[in-house]
Steps between C-alpha positions, in 0.01 A plus 500: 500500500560670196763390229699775295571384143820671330583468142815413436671711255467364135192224547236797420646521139527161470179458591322782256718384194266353269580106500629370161292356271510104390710407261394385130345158483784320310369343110429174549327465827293836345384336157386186737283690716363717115469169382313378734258737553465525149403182447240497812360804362463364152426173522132521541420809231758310230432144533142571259711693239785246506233239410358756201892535399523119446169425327581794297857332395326110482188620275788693289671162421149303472424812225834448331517112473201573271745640250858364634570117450597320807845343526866639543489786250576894552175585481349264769809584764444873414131495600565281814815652656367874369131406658691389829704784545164720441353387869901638608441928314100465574593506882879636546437790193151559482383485884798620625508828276099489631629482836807745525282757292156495798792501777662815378161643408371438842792628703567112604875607474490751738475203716739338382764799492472515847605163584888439574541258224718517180314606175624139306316275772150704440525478110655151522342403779127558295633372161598173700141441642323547183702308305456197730134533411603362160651198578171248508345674194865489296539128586165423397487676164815330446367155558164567340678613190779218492148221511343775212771512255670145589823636641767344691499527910827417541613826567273722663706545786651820348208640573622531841798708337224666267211662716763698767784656247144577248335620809742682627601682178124567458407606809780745505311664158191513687562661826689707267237571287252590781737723742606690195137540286332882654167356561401159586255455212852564250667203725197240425535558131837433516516177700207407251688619192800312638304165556338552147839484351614223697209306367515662097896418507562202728230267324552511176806403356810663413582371145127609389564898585595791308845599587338868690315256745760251518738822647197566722552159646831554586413794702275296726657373787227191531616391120825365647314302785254310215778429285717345773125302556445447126856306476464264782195350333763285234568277757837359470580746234488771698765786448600579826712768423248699314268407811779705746528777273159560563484464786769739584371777250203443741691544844673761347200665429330453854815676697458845246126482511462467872789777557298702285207432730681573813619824331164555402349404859798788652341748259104458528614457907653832501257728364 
């Protein structure tokens, strides 16, 4: 018994039109799943260079307290909240630039280009991960310094505030810095020159610079996060004002540095 099939008028189109794509993963749920993976991928290669970013930033402070007097004084908060801050551009700058520059070297966003997610969640997505990596070391160059230089405790909570607007503005600079540098060995001299100034103009303080660097230092977007840092240490004298000024000079900061990455991201993606 054999069985005649007819096609009904209409179903063989149907059936040869090409089915339509997924939609765009929407931003949030996207940066999750970057984040995520970002932060399984680095956790085991950045965990040993997290710990050289925070003996870097403690033997710093041990160096200066040679020279700096201990007590609540400019010059001790400088070096402590400027030496904390450090662990923040050694990771979200300097290994970030690193990181951006290999992966556009490498054709690693190729990968990425062909994924359906938005070009924000990749760049923010990365920037997030590795500037959780700097949470421990920040907190404990904070506290190491505070016992160094005899500073007050009382309100190191900010630092909570501190490390993700400082982090984010700075991480925006370095996937910046590595998605737009031509080769990757121009991106690692940036993220290093950027980490160098971080240290040259975040440690020492303000009042004891020429007026040139002292302009420098307000081009940096990691000066705002150590003086927010540097004013907390007075205790209950602290000028909370000045503190949120910072503080939003530093978010500020972080939205146009991470658009420029995401610009920056669309145009190395592109080509």
């Amino acid at each position: 018994m054999s069985v005649v099939v007819r096609a009904v008028p209409g179903q063989m189109g149907a059936a040869s039109a090409a089915a339509p794509l997924a939609p765009r993963a929407r931003m949030w749920p996207a940066f999750g799943a970057v984040y995520r993976a970002q932060l399984s991928r680095a956790r085991v290669a950045r965990i040993p260079l997290l710990f050289v970013a925070t003996f870097q930033s403690v033997g710093i402070m041990v160096m200066m307290r040679g020279v700096v007097h201990a007590g609540d004084g400019e010059a001790a908060r400088a070096v402590v909240a400027g030496s904390s801050v450090l662990v923040v551009a050694f990771v979200a700058l300097n290994l970030l630039a690193q990181y951006f520059g290999q992966l556009r070297a490498s054709g690693g966003l190729d990968t990425y280009a062909t994924l359906p997610v938005p070009p924000a969640a990749v760049v923010l997505g990365a920037a997030a991960a590795y500037a959780s990596f700097t949470v421990p070391g920040t907190l404990i160059t904070a506290v190491t310094g505070c016992v160094l230089f005899h500073l007050t405790f009382v309100n190191l909570w900010i630092l909570l505030v501190v490390i993700p607007l400082a982090g984010a503005a700075l991480s925006g600079l370095g996937a910046a810095l590595g998605l737009l540098a031509p080769r990757q060995e121009i991106a690692t001299l940036l993220g290093q020159l950027g980490m160098s100034a971080a240290l040259l103009l975040g440690v020492l303080p303000a009042s004891h610079m020429p007026a040139p660097i002292d302009w420098a230092r307000d081009l940096l977007p990691s000066t705002y996060g150590v003086e927010a840092l540097a004013r907390t240490f007075g205790g209950e004298g602290t000028d909370w004002a000045a503190v949120g000024a910072d503080l939003s000079v530093c978010a500020a900061v972080g939205v146009v540095s991470l658009a420029v990455a995401t610009w920056a991201y669309r145009r190395a993606a592109c080509r």
